[in-house]
N, C-alpha and C positions, 0 to 999 in steps of 0.2 A: 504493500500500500504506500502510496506516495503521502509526506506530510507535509500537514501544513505550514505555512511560513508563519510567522508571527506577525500581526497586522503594525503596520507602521515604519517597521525594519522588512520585509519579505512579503514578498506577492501574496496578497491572502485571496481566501474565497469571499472571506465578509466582508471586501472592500470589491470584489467582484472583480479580483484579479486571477490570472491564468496561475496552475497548480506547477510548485516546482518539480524539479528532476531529483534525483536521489541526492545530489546537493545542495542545498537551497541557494540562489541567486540575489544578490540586496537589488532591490527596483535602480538604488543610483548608480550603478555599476550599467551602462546603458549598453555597449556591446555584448557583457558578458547574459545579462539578461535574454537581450533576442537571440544570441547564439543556443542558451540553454532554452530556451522557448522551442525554437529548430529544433533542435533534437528531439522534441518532446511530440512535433506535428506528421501527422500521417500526410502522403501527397496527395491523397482529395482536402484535406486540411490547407497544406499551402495551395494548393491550385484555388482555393476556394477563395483565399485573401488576396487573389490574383482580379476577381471580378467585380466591378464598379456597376452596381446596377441603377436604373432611370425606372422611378415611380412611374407606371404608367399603366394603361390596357395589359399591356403586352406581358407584366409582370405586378398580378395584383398584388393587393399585402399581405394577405391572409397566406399566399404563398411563399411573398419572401420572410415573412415571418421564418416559417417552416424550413427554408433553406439556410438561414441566417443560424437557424436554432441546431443544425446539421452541420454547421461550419462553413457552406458554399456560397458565402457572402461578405465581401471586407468594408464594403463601403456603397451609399445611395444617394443618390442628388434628386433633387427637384421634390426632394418632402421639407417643409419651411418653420413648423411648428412645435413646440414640445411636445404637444399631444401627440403628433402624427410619429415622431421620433424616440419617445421614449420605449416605446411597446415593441422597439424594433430591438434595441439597446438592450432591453428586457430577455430579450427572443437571444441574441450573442451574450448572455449572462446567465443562459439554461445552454450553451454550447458544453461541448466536453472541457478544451481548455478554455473557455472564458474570454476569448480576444475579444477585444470592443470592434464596435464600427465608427465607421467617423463615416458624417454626413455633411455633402458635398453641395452648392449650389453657384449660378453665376450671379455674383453678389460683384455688378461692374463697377455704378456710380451711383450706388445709395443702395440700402436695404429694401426698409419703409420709408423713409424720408431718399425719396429721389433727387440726387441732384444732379449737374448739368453731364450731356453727355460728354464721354473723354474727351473731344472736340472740341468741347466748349469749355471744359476746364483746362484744357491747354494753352486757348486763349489768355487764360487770364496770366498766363508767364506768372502763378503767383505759389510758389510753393508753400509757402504756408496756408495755404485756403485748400489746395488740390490737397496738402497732407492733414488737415481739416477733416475732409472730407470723405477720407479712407478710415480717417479712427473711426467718426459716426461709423459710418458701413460698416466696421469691423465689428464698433458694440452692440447693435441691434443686429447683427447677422448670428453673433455670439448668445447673446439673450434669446432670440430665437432657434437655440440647438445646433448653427451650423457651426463645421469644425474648419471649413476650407472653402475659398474661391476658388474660381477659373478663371482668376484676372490677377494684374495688371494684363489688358491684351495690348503688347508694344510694337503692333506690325508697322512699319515703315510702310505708306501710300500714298505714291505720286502720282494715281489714277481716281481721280474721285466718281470714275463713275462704278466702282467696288460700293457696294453697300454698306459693308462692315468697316469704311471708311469712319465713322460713325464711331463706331467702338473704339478708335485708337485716336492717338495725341496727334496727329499731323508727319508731315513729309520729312522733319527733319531730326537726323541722327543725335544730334545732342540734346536737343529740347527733348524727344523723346526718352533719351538713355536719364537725365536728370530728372524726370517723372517717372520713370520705371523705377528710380533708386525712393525716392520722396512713397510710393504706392505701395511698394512691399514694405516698408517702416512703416506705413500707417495700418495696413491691414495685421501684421505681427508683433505691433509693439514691440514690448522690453523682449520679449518673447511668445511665442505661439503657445506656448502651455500656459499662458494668462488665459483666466475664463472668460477677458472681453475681448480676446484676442481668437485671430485664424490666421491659416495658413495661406500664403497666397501660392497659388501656381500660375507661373507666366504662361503667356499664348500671344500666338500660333509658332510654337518652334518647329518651324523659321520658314522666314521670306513668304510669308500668304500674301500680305498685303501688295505682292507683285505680281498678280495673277496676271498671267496675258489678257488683254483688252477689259482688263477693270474686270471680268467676269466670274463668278466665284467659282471656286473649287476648281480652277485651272489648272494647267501649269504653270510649272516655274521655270524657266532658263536663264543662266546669269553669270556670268563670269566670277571666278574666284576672288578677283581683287574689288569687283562691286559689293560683292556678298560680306567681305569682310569688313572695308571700309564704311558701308553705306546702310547695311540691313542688319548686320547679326549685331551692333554693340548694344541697342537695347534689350536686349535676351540675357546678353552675358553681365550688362550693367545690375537686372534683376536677381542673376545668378548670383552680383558677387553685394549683392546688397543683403544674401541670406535667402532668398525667396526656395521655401520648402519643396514645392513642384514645377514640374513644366508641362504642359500641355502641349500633344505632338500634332502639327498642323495636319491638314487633309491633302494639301497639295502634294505635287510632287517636284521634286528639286535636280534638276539635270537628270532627267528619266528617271531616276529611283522614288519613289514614294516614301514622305517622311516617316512612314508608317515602320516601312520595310530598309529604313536605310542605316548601316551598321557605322557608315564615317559619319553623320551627320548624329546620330545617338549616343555612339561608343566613341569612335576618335574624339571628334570635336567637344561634345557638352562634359564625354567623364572626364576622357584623359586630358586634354587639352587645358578645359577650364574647371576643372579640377569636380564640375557638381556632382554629389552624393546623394539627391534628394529623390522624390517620387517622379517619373517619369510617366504620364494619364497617356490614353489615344484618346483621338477625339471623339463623337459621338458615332459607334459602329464605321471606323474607320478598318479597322483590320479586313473586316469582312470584304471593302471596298478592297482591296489590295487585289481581288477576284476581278473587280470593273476595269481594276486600273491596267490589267492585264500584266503582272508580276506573278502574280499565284494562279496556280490552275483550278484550286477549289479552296476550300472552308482547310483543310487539316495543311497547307503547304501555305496560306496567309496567316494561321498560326504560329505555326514556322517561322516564318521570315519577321513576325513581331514578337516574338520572344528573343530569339536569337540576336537581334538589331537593340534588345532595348525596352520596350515597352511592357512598362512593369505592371500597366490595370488596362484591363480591355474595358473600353466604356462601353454600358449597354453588353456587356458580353452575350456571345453565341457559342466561343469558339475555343476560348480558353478552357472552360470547364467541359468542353464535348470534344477536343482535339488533343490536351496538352499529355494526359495519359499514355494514349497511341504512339504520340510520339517521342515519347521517354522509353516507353516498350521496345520498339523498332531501333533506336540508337539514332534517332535522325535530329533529333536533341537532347543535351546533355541535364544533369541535376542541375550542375550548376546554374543551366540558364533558369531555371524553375528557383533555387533558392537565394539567387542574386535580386531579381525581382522581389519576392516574397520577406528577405533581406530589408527591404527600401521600403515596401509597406507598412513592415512592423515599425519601420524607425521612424517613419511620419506618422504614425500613429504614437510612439514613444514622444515625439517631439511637439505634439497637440495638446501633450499633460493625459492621454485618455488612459493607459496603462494605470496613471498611480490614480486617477479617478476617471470612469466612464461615465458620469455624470455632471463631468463637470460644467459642459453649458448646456443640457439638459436640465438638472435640478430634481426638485421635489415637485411633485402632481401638486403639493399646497400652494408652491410658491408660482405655479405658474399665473401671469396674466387675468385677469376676469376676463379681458376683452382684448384677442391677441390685434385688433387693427383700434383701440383705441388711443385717441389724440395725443395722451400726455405721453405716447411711446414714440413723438416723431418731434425730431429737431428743427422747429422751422426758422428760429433764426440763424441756423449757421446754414442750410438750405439757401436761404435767401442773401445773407451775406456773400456766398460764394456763388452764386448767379448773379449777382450784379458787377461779381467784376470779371466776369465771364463776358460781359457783353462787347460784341465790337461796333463802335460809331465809323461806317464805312464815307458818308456823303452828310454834310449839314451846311447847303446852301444858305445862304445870308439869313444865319441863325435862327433857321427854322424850329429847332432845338435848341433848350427844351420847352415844351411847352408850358402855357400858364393855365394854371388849375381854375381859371375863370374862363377860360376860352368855352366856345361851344365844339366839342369834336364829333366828331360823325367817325365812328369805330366800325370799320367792314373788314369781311375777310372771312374764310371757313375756318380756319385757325384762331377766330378771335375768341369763338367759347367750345374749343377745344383739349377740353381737359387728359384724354388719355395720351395725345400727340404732345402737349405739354412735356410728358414725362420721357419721351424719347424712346428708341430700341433697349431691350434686356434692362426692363424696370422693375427686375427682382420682385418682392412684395410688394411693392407702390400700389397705390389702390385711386382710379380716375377723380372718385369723389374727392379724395381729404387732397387734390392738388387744385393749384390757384390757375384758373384763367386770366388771360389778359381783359377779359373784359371786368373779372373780379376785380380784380389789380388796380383796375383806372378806377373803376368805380367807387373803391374805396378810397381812393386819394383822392376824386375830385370834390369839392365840398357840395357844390352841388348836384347831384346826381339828375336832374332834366336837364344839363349841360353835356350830357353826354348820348349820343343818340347811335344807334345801334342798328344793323341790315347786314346779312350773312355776304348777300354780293357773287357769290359764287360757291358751287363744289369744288373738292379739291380735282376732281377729273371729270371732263365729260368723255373718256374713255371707257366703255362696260368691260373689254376685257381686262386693262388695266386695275379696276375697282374693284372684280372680280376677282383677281390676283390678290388683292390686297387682305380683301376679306375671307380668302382660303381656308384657311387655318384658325380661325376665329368659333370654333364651332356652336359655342353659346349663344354671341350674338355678332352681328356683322361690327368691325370697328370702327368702317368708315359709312358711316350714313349720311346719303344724298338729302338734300331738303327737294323734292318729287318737285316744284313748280319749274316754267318753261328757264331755259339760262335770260331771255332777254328781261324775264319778270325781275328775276335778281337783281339785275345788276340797275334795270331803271329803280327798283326801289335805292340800291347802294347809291345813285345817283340825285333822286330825292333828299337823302340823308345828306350828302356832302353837299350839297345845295343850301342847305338849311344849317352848315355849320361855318364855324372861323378856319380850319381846319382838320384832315381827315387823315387818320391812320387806318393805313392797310393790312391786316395780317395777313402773308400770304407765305407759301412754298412751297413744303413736302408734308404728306401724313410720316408720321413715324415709320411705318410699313414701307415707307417706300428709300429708309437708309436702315437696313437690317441684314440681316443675313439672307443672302441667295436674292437679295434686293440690286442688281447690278442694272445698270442702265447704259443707254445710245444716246439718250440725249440728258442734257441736264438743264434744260429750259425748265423756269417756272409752268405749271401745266397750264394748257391755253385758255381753258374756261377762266384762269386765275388772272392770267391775260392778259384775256377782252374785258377785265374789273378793270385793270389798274389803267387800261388805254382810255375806257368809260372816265374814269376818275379823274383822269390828268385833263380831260378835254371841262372839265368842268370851270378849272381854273384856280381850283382855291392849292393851298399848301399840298404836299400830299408826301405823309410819309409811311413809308413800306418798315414795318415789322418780319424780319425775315424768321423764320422756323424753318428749319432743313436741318440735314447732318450729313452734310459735303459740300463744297465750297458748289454753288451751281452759277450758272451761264445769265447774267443779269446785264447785261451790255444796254439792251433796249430801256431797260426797266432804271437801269444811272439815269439814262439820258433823262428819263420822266419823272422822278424823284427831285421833293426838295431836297428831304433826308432819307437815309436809311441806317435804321439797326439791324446789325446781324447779333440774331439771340438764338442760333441754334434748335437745339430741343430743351430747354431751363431748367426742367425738374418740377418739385412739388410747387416751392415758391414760385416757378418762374413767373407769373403772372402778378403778382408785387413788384417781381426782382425790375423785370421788365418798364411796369409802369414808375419805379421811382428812377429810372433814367430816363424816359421819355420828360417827366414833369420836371427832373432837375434834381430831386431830393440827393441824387448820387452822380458823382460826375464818370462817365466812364473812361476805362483804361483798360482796356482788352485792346488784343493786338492778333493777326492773325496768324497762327500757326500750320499756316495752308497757303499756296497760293490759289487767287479765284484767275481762273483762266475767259479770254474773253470770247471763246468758244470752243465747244468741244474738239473741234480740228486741230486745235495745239494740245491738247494730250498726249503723251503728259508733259506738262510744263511743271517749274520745282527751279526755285533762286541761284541752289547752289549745283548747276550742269555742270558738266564740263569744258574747260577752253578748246576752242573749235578753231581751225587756218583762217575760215571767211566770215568771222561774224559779223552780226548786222550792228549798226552804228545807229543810234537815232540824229533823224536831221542829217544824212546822206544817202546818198541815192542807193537803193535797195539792190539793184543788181548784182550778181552772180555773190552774193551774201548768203547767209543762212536765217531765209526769213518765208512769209505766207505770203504771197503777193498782192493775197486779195482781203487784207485786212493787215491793222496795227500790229507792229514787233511787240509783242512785251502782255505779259500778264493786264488785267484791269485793277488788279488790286495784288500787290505783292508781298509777298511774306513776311510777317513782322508788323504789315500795317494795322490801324487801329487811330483812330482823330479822338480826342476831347473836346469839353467842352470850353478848353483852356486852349494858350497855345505855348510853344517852348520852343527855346532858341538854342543851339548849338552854339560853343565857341569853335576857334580851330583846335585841334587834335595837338597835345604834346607829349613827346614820348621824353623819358630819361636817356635814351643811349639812341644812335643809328645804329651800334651792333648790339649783337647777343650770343655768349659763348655760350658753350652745352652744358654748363652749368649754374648760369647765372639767370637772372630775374630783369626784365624789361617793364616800363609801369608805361601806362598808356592813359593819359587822363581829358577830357572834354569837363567845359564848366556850361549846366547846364542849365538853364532859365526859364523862372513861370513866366514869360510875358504877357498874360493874361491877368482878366478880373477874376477869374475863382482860383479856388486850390484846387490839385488835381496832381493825378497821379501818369509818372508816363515807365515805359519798358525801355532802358539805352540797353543798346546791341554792338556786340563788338564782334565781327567779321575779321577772318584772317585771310589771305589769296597766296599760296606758292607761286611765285612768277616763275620761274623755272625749274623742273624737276627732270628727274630720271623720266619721267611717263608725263600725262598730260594730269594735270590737276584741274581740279573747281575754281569756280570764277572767283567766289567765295564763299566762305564757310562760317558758318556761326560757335565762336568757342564760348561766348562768356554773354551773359545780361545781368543787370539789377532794376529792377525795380523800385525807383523811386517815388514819395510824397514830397511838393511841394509849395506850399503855400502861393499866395498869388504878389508877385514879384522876388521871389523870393529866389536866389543861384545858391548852385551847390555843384563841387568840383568832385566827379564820378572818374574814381580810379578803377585801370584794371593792369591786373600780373599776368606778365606772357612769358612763359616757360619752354624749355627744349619738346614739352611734353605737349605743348599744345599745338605743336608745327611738328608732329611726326602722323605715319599713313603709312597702310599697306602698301608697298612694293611689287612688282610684279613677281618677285621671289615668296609674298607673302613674307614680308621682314617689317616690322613694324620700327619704322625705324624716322628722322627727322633727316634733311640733307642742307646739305650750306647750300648761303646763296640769297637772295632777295624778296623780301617779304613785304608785302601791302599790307598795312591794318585799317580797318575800317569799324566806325563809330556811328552809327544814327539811333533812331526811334524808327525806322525800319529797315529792307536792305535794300533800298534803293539808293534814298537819299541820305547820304554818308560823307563825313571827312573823312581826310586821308592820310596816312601817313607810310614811310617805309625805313626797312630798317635793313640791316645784314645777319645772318644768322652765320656764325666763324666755325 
């Protein structure tokens, strides 16, 4: 008979830990524990902590109950509740040895309290707000029983017509690697085995957000020195920030599928960069390994993702129906079974669930009365961090901001919009407890018959489009048409702005249409939305556009006809506060964009930092045999970085301390930067680095460094930065990460256009 440990010093059963081996093992002894754990499990045991199952039809509960309680289960995503979680926990607590499960969900940008999509908290270049708002998510993701995300998602995307653009921080490798580092600290705290604390696992490793033609689940092709330089340092930046798991993308990478690929799993992530941690596929990826045409069937795709790496089949089929047979046969070995099995237990160790299985669980007493009631949702940090999410793109002769005595006329499908509000993968968010824009205004204006109200249009007059949208909605459809003719709409929208000082338009995308498997050909605002804003402009009065989207889309027409425009993304719970206290003034905005808006989808992809080209186009010289579109402007509409206040701010010139820099010394690079404006306000300074000459061709420029400053209104302040050997090094065509002498441009703006200059020598 095996005995018990003693509770407190040794895995006991009355703490509902796994029974020791003929030695007993102390719980803080972390290796020697799951080693002795090993030895103690049968291989339907570890194959069983191999399978990540998804709450659904396909796998009721009364089942996995039963399987969990047989050991054939290590982990469940998409259950959100204590109640729904604990009876599962219960179920792996009647197991032979006792392993807990840990419950899994995508917990991206807010729990319950939604806030803005990754895109829009990008914008706000404000890491203390973006790591704000990973703790929330972290503690009500925690208080509701989850042990883990499937986020930070840090995919690199310079194609906005990707849908799951949306889900990630923007096109640029640093901005993004400095949010992947801020996202896994805020979802894991001091550490992951805090009860307000989970685990994060980064995604899509690696390169999805390069799919050929923006379209999802693509391919990938890409050269080695792109890959290194451009896409993989946010993964790695996650990695070295601690982040517990990785989530293995669907695409596939130079013909091999991530799924199935053993440099891309084993060389690269263990050896390479050293990670230890859990290793997911993504949602019945393995099985896909059949489609992708790698595997000939079910038992040779389990195969090639054991072998490659992949430690939890999600949704499993194949793990627990294949992994036997093939240990049998000798066509894989133990090891690949308890190397895996290995990484489970230790992210399960490193959750805290070993020394408590309850621990964000609880007691049946302690849970909630009311798991969606109010007082469980943060709305002032919600709101806080959607108002500086916001970016002011256009504010013709200070159409902005409005006065709360104005008469406005509020049109747009988006303007009482509460589930679009909340944007793609809104975890528990719930449509009701978030703020519309119409709430929004409504509560700041004092008068409320100063504010008049006409829908003005659907978000499509395309059926099968709409249809698309409302696919998968099986309850109830998400997007619902208001049935009268398009031209009844928009004469009433016209009515409305007739009868006001001024009209805000909310117009752009449903949520549904930047999601997953949501990829698009064109990124025009939809045309019913249109023929609103064409109706509006011809009216005469003010007219500004409220954008909601989640990728930068094709607004060229819609500049020209705008007094103003804000881009607010998809905002979250608040956003329709967040929204109206920048419209009214209450908040001055300083969001900047972390995307560039291209001024038609023909130049896709466009991205600040290309590379130097023999012919490039000049603006204000003749265009020929250049590298340009002939039949439209050179250059972005809005380019990276950009972002207007309701202030304005002057650059001085650029001073640097030295014109050289040895390989180990320190260069300071300083602009004195000025409110010259009546409000205080806040702006992002950008500092851009450019190789003028290299071994290979380099970027025109590159973003190493920002701050984020407040400034009152006249107010200068002299913004230093340090430039290091480390910030002027790049992969190599060797893949040698390395810096080379030679002549360097540094560049300083408030975005990356318009910049001072300066250059230096690097010896």
């Amino acid at each position: 008979m095996k005995k018990l440990c003693l509770l407190g010093l040794f895995v006991s059963l009355a703490s509902h830990q796994v029974l020791a081996a003929t030695t007993p093992v102390p719980l803080e002894n972390k290796d020697a524990f799951i080693n002795n754990l090993m030895k103690q499990m049968t291989l339907d045991e570890k194959i069983g902590q191999l399978r990540l199952i998804s709450i659904g039809p396909e796998m009721p509960r009364e089942r996995i109950r039963k399987e969990i309680a047989e050991g054939n289960i290590g982990g469940t995503f998409n259950s959100i509740t204590r109640a729904e979680n604990r009876p599962m926990q219960d179920a792996a607590m009647r197991s032979r040895l006792k392993i807990p499960m840990f419950f899994a969900y995508d917990v991206i940008h807010g729990h319950r309290t939604i806030f803005p999509i990754p895109l829009a908290l990008a914008s706000s270049w404000d890491m203390d707000a973006i790591g704000r708002s990973g703790r929330v998510a972290a503690k009500e993701a925690a208080a509701d029983s989850l042990d883990i995300t499937f986020a930070p998602m840090v995919d690199i995307s310079r194609d906005p017509r990707w849908g799951r653009s949306s889900e990630g921080f923007g096109e640029d490798t640093y901005l993004t690697s400095r949010i992947a580092k801020v996202m896994v600290k805020a979802y894991q705290g001091a550490t992951p085995s805090a009860a307000d604390s989970i685990m994060a696992s980064v995604k899509h490793f690696a390169l999805y957000g390069a799919v050929e033609g923006g379209r999802d689940y693509n391919t990938v092709d890409m050269s080695p020195v792109k890959m290194y330089q451009d896409y993989l340092p946010p993964y790695r930046a996650a990695i070295d920030a601690g982040a517990g798991g990785v989530m293995v993308a669907l695409n596939s990478i130079n013909g091999i599928p991530a799924t199935a690929d053993t440099w891309l799993m084993n060389d690269l992530l263990r050896r390479d960069w050293g990670f230890k941690g859990l290793a997911v596929s993504d949602h019945g990826a393995i099985f896909e390994l059949i489609k992708h045409g790698v595997a000939r069937d079910g038992r040779e795709a389990a195969k090639l993702a054991i072998k490659a790496g992949i430690d939890m089949s999600m949704n499993d089929t194949l793990y627990g129906k294949e992994l036997p047979g093939l240990l049998k046969s000798g066509e894989i070995e133990q090891k690949h079974i308890d190397n895996a099995v290995r990484e489970v237990l230790a992210a399960k160790y490193d959750m805290g669930l070993f020394k408590d299985p309850y621990l964000r669980i609880g007691k049946a007493e302690d849970d909630p009365a009311d798991t969606y009631a109010e007082s469980r949702l943060h709305r002032a940090e919600a709101r806080d961090v959607a108002r500086r999410s916001l970016v002011l793109l256009k504010n013709q002769n200070e159409t902005l901001p409005l006065k709360k005595t104005a008469k406005v006329a509020l049109v747009g499908p988006l303007a009482k919009a509460p589930i679009d509000m909340m944007g793609s993968w809104a975890a528990a968010g719930r449509p009701e407890q978030s703020v519309t824009l119409f709430d929004g205004m409504s509560a700041l204006m004092g008068d409320k018959t100063n504010l008049i109200y006409a829908r003005g249009a659907n978000i499509t007059g395309d059926k099968k489009v709409l249809d698309y949208l409302n696919f998968l909605n099986f309850d109830a459809p998400e997007v619902v048409d208001d049935p009268r003719p398009a031209n009844v709409l928009i004469d009433e929208a016209v009515k409305a702005a007739k009868e006001a000082d001024v009209v805000v338009a909310a117009v752009g995308e449903s949520r549904g249409m930047s999601h997953e498997s949501s990829s698009r050909t064109e990124l025009n605002i939809p045309e019913t939305q249109r023929e609103l804003i064409r109706a509006l402009k011809a009216t005469g009065k003010p007219l500004v556009l409220v954008l909601m989207n989640g990728r930068p889309l094709t607004i060229l027409e819609e500049n020209q006809s705008a007094d103003a425009i804000l881009e607010t993304w998809f905002s979250g719970t608040e956003g329709g506060n967040a929204i109206a206290d920048v419209l009214f003034g209450d908040y001055n905005p300083s969001g900047k964009l972390p995307v560039t808006f291209p001024r038609s989808v023909g130049q896709i992809p466009t991205y600040y930092n290309h590379l130097s080209i023999g012919r490039p186009f000049t603006p204000g010289k003749p265009g020929n045999y250049t590298s340009q579109y002939f039949d439209d402007t050179t250059g972005p509409l809005f380019p990276f970085g950009y972002g207007l206040s309701y202030t304005d701010f002057s650059l001085s010139d650029m001073a640097l301390s030295s014109t050289t820099l040895n390989t180990t010394g320190k260069l300071d690079a300083s602009v004195t930067v000025k409110n010259t404006g009546k409000r205080d306000g806040e702006t992002v300074v950008q500092l851009y680095i450019q190789d003028v000459t290299g071994s290979m061709i380099r970027p025109v420029k590159e973003l190493k460094n920002f701050q984020k400053i407040m400034l009152k209104a006249g107010e200068q302040k002299v913004v230093h930065f340090t430039i290091t050997e480390d910030d002027l090094k790049f992969y190599n065509t060797q893949l040698k990460y390395a810096a080379e002498p030679g002549k360097f441009n540094v560049q300083i703006g408030l975005d990356s256009q318009s910049v001072k200059q300066q250059s230096f020598e690097l010896l």
